[in-house]
C-alpha positions as CSV (number, residue, x, y, z in Angstrom):
1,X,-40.3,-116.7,20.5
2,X,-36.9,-115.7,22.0
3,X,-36.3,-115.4,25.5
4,X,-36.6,-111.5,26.4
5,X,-33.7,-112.0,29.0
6,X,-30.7,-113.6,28.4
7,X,-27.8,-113.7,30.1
8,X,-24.5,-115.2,29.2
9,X,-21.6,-116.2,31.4
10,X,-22.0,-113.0,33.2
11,X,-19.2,-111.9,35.5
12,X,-18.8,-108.6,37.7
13,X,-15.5,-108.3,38.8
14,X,-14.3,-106.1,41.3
15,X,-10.8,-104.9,42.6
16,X,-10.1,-104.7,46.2
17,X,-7.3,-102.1,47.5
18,X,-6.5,-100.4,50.4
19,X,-4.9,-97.3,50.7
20,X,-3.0,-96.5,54.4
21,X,-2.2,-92.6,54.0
22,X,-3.1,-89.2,52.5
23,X,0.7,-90.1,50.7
24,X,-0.5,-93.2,49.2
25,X,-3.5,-92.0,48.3
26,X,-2.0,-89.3,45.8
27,X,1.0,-91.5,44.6
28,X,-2.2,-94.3,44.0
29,X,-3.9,-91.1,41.8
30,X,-0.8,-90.1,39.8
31,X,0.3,-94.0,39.5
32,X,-3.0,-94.4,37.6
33,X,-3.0,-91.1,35.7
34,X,0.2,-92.0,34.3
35,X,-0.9,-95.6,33.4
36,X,1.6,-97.3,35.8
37,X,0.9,-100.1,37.9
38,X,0.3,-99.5,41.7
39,X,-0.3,-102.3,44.4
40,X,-1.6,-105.7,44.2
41,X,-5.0,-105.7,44.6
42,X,-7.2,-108.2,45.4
43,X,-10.1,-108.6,42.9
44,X,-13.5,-109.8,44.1
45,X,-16.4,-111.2,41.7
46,X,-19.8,-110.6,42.8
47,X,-21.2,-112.7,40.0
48,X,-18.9,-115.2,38.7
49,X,-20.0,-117.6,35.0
50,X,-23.6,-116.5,35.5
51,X,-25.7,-118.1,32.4
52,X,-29.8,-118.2,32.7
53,X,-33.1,-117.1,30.3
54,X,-36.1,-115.5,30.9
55,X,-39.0,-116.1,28.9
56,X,-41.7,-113.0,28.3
57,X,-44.3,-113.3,30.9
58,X,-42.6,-115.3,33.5
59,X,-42.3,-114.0,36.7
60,X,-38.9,-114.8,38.7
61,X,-37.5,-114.3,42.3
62,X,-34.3,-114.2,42.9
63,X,-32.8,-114.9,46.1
64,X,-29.5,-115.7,48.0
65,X,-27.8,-114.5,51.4
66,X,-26.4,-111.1,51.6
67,X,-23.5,-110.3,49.4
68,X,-24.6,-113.2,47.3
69,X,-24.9,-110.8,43.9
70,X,-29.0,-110.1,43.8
71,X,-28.6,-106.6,43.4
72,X,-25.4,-106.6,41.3
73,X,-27.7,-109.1,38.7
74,X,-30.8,-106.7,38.8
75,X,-28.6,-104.0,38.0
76,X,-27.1,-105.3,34.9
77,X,-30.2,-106.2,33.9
78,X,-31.3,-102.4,34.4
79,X,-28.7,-101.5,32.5
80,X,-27.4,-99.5,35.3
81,X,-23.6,-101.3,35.0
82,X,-21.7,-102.8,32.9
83,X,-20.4,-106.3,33.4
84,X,-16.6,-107.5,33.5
85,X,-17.5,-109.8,30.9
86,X,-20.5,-112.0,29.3
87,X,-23.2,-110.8,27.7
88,X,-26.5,-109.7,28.6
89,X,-29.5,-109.9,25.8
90,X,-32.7,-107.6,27.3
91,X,-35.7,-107.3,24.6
92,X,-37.9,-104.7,25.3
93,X,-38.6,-101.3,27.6
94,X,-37.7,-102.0,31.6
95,X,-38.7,-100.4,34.5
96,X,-36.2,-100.8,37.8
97,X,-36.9,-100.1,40.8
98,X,-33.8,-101.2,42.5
99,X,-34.0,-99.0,45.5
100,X,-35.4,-96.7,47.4
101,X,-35.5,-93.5,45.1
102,X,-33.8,-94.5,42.7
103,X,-34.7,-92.8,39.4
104,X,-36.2,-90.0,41.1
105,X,-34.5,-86.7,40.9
106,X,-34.6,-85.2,44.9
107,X,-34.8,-81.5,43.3
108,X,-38.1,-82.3,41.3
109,X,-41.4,-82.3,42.4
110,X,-43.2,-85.4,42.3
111,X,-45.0,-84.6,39.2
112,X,-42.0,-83.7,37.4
113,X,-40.4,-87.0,38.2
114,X,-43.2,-88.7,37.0
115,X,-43.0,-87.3,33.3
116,X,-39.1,-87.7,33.8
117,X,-39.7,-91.5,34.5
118,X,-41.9,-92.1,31.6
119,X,-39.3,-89.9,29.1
120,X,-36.8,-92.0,29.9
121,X,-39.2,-95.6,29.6
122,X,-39.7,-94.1,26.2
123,X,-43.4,-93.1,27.3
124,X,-45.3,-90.7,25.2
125,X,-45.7,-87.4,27.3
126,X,-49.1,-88.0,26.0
127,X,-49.3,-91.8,27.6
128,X,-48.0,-90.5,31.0
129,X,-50.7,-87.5,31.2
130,X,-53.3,-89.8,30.7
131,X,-51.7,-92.1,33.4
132,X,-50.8,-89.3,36.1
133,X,-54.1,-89.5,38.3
134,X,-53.7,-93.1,38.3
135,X,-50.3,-92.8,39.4
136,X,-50.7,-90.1,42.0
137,X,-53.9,-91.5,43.4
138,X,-52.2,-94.9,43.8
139,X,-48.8,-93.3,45.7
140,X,-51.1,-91.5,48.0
141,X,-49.3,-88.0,47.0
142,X,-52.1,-86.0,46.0
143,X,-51.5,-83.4,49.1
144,X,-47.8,-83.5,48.4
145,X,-47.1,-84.3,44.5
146,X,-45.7,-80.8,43.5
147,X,-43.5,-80.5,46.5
148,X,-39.8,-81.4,45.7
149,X,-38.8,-85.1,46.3
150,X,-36.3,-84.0,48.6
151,X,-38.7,-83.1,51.0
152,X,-40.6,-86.8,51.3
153,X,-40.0,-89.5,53.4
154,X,-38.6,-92.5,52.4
155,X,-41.6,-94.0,52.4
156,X,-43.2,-91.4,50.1
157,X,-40.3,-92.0,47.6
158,X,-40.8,-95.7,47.6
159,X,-44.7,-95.4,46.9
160,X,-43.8,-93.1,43.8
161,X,-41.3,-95.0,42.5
162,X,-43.4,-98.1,42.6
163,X,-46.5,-96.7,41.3
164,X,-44.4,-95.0,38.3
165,X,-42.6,-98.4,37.9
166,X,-46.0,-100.0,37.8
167,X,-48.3,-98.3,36.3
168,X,-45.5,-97.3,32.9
169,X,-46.4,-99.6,29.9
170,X,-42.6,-101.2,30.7
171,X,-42.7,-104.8,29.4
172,X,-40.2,-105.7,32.2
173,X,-40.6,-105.0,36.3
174,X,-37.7,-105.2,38.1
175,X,-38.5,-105.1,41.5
176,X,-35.3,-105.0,44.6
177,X,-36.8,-105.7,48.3
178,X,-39.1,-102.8,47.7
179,X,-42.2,-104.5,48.9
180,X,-40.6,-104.5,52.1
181,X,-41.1,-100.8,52.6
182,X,-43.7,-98.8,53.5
183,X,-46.7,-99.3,56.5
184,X,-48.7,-102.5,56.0
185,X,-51.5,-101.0,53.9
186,X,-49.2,-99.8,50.9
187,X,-47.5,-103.4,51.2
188,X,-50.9,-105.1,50.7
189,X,-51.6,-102.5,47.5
190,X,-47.9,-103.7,46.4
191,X,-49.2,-107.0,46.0
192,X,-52.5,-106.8,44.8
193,X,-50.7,-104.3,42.1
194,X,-48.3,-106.9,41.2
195,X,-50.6,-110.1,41.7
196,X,-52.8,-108.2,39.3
197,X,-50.6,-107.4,36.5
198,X,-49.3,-111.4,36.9
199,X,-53.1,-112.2,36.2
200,X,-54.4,-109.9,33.7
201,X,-50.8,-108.9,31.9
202,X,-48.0,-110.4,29.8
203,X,-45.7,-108.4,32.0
204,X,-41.9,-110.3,32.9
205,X,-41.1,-109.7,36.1
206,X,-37.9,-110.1,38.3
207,X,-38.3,-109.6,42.2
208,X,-35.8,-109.9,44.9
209,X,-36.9,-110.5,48.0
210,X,-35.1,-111.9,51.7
211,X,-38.9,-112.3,52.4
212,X,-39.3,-116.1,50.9
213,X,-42.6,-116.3,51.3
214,X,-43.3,-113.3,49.4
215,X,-41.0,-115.4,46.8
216,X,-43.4,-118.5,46.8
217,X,-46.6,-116.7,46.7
218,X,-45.3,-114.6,44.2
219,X,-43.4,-116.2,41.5
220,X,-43.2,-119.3,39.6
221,X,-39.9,-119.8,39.2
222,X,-36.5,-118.8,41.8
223,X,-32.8,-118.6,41.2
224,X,-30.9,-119.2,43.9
225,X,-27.6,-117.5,43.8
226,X,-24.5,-118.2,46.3
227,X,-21.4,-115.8,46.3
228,X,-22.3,-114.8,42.6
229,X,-23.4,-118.2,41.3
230,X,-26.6,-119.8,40.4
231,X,-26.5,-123.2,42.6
232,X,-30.4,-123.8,42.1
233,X,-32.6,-122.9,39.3
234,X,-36.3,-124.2,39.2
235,X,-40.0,-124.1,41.0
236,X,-40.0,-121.7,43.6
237,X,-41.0,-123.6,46.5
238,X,-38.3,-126.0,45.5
239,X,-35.3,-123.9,45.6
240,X,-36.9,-121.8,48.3
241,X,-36.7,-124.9,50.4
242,X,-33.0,-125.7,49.5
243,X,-32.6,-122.1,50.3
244,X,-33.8,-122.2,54.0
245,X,-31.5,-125.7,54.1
246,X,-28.3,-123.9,52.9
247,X,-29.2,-121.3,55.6
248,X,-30.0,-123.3,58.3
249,X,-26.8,-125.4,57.6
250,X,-24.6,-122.5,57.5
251,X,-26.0,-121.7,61.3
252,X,-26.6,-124.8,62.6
253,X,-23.5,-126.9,61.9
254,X,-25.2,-128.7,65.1
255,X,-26.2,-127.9,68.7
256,X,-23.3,-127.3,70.8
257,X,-21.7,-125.3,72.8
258,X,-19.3,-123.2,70.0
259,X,-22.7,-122.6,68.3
260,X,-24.7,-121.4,71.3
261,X,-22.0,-118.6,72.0
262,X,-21.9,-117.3,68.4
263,X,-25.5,-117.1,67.6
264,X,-28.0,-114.3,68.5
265,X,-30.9,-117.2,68.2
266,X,-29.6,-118.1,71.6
267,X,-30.2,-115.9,74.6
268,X,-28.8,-118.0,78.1
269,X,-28.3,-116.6,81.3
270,X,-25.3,-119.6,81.6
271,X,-27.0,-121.6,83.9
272,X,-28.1,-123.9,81.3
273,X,-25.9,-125.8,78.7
274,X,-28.1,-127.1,76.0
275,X,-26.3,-130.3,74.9
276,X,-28.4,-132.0,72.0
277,X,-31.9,-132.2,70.4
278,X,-32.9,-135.3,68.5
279,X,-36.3,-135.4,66.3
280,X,-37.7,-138.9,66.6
281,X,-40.3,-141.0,65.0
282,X,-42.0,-144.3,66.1
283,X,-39.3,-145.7,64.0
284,X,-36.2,-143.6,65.8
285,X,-34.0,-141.2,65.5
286,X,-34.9,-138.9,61.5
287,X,-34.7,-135.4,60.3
288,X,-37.8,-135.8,58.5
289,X,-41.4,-137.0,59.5
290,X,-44.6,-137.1,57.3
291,X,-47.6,-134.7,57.5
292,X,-49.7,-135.4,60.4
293,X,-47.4,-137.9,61.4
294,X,-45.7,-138.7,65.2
295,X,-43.5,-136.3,66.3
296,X,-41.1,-136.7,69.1
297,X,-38.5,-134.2,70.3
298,X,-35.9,-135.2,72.8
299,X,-34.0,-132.6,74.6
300,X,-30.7,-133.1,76.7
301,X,-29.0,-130.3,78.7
302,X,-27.1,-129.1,82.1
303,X,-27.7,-126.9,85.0
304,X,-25.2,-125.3,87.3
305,X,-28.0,-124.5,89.6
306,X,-31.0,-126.2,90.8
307,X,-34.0,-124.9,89.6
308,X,-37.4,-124.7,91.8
309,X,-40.4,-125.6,89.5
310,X,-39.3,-124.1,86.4
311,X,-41.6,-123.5,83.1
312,X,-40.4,-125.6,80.2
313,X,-41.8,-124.3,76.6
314,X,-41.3,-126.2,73.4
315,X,-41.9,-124.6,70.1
316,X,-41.6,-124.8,66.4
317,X,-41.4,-122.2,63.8
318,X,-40.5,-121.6,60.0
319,X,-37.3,-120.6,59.0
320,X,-38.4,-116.9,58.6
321,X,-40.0,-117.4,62.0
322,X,-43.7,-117.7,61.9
323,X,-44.4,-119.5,65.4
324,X,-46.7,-122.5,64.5
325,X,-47.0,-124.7,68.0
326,X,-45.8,-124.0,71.5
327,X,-47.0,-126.3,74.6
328,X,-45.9,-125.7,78.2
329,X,-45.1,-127.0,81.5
330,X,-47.2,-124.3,83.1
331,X,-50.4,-125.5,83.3
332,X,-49.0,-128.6,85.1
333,X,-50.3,-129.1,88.8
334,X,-47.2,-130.4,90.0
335,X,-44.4,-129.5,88.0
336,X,-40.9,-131.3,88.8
337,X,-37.7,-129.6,90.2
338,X,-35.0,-130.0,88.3
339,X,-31.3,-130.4,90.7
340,X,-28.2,-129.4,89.4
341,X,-26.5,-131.6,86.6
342,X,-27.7,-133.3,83.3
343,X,-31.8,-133.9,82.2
344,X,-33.4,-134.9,79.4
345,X,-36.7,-133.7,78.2
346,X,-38.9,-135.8,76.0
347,X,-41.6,-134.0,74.1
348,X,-44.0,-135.4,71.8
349,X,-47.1,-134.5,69.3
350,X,-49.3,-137.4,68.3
351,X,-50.0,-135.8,64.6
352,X,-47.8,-133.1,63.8
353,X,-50.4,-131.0,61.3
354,X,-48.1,-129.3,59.2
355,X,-47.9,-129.3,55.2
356,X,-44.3,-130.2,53.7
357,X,-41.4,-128.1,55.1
358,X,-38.5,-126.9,56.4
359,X,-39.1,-126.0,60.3
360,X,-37.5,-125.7,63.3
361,X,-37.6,-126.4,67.5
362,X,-37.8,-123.3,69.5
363,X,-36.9,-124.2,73.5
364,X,-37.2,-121.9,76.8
365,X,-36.6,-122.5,80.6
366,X,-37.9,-120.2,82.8
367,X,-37.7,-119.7,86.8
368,X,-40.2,-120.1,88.9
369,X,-40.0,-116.1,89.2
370,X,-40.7,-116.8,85.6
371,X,-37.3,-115.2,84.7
372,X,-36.1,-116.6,81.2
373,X,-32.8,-118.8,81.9
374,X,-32.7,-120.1,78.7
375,X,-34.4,-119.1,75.6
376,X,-33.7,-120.8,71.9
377,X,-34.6,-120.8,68.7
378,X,-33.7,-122.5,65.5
379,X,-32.2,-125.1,67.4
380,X,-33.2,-128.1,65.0
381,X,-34.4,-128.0,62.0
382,X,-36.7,-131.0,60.4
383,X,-38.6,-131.9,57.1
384,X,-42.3,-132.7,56.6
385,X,-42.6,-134.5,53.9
386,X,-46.1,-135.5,52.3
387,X,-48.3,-138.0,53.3
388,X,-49.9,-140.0,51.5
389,X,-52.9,-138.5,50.4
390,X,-51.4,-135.1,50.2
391,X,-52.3,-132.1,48.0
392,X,-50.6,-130.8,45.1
393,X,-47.5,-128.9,45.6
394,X,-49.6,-125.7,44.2
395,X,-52.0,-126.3,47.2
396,X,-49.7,-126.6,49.7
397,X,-48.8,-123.4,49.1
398,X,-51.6,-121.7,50.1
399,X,-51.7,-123.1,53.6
400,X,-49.7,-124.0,56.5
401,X,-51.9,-126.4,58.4
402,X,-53.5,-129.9,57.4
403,X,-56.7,-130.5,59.2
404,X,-59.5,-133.7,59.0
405,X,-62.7,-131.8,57.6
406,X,-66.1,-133.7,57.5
407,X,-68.2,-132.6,54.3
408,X,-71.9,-132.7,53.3
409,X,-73.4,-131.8,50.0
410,X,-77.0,-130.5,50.0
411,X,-77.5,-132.1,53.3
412,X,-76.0,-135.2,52.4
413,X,-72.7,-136.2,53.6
414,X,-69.7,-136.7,50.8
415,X,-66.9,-138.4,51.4
């Protein structure tokens, strides 16, 4: 069976101009009305040699940093543009839902938009009767559903459009950040909705996300795209991982001073210069350790100022900042001044309990007036790698912790 996506050397160029005055602006207009060249302008290619397959029932995340051509690839997709050149192969009916609202007219009501939706999905008006209740009752519009769409929030629009998207007979979703709208409880019917049709449908589905753990619970496979190319291409936890290293990389070219004053991680009052962090193991100085191994974390920085007792916290996180472990000086009887000039903290976990990862060290000083004089995160980041008697990489993913467990089976203990 054919791939039902395929997509060949795509490229979306773009031309970049700038016009200075209301004169230039009208010569620019004529220029081009007459067929003439104007200025040089610099062209810009959001996807550049793009060349990937889709198989029917796979289901895909793509992700990349801002700018990197997500959106400009789900629309070509969608039909919605046209590409500079390449080709693009789509077999069979898509539904988009690139945006917020889009594909729903402001000056219809709700139910009107829905019968417009399925007309143009090629839905039988027959089909989408059948289907409204479903699709109303899932939106939560049933108060509002024949007021025009102009008059919902933005949230309302988003829970039409995805329960139009999803509940059409569409044999492809394409899905752009919209789970990331709404209150909590729509999010959770978002993916149960979509968890579902991955379960008990032959559905293809494409979903962007910046939410990579959405990505990894969601999809099988990832594209990773960087200023309009596809650098990685595989299992999702795999390229999600090389994702959160490219991204860390980019903001972390190393602890020092030129990265401390041009990163929002970093909030100092400027009384303390934080001068390196160093992961260690039993063996020395790494980047990675194994799961449940030793963990050391050696801190060196500078105060301008003598601080009385401070509190010293030591963290870690993910890379989209779920806080995993923080420990603290404050429960300390005696805790140490620290004079003016250079320290160096050591910190250390016996069995670091974490499945394989990215993560990184979160560190903040505090006064003894418990005023924050330094507060960090993302500082380092480190691998876990797997131990030896670790899981599959398909159980891993459903947990972030690795924990001893004693068993017993019908009284009787099994080991």
């Amino acid at each position: 069976m054919p791939p039902v996506i395929e997509v060949e050397h795509l490229t979306k160029e773009y031309s970049l101009g700038t016009v200075t005055s209301i004169k230039d602006t009208v010569r620019h207009i004529l220029a081009r009305l007459s067929g003439r060249k104007t200025w040089h302008r610099e062209s810009f290619k959001a996807l550049d040699d793009v060349s990937f397959s889709i198989d029917k029932g796979e289901v895909v995340g793509i992700i990349g940093h801002n700018g990197a051509g997500k959106s400009t690839l789900l629309k070509h997709l969608a039909n919605i543009t046209t590409p500079t050149s390449g080709e693009i192969s789509v077999r069979g009916s898509v539904a988009p839902l690139i945006e917020v609202g889009a594909g729903v007219n402001p000056e219809l009501t709700g139910r009107e938009n829905i019968y417009l939706n399925g007309a143009i999905l090629g839905i039988p008006k027959k089909v989408t009767h059948q289907k409204i209740d479903e699709i109303i009752n899932f939106a939560e519009l049933e108060q509002f559903i024949d007021t025009p769409v102009k008059r919902y929030s933005s949230g309302m629009k988003v829970k039409l459009g995805f329960s139009i998207a999803t509940s059409m007979e569409a044999d492809i979703l394409i899905v752009d950040e919209v789970l990331a709208v709404g209150d909590l409880a729509f999010q959770r019917k978002c993916f149960s909705r979509i968890e579902k049709m991955l379960h008990q449908s032959n559905k293809t589905v494409l979903i962007v996300s910046h939410n990579v753990r959405q990505i990894t619970r969601l999809c099988t496979r990832t594209i990773l795209l960087d200023h309009g190319k596809i650098i990685a291409d595989g299992a999702s936890q795999e390229v999600c991982n090389t994702y959160y290293e490219q991204m860390n990389n980019r903001v972390l070219a190393g602890v020092n001073k030129e990265v401390q004053s041009s990163h929002a991680h970093i909030r100092s009052s400027g009384s303390l210069i934080l001068e390196s962090i160093e992961i260690l193991t039993a063996n020395g100085l790494t980047d990675e350790i194994k799961s449940g191994g030793f963990l050391k974390i050696k801190i060196n920085f500078t105060l301008d100022r003598t601080l009385k007792k401070p509190e010293i916290i030591i963290g870690t996180h993910t890379t989209d900042f779920v806080y995993l472990t923080s420990s603290t000086t404050s429960t300390m009887r005696d805790k140490p001044d620290l004079a003016k000039g250079g320290h160096e903290i050591e910190f250390s976990i016996p069995s670091f309990p974490l499945v394989p990862g990215i993560y990184c060290v979160r560190f903040i000083v505090r006064d003894e007036l418990g005023v924050s004089v330094y507060m960090g995160e993302t500082l380092k980041t480190f691998t876990v790698t797997p131990s030896s008697n670790e899981l599959s990489e398909e159980d891993s993913k459903l947990r972030l912790i690795n924990t001893d467990a004693l068993w017993a089976v019908n009284g009787a203990p099994y080991q």
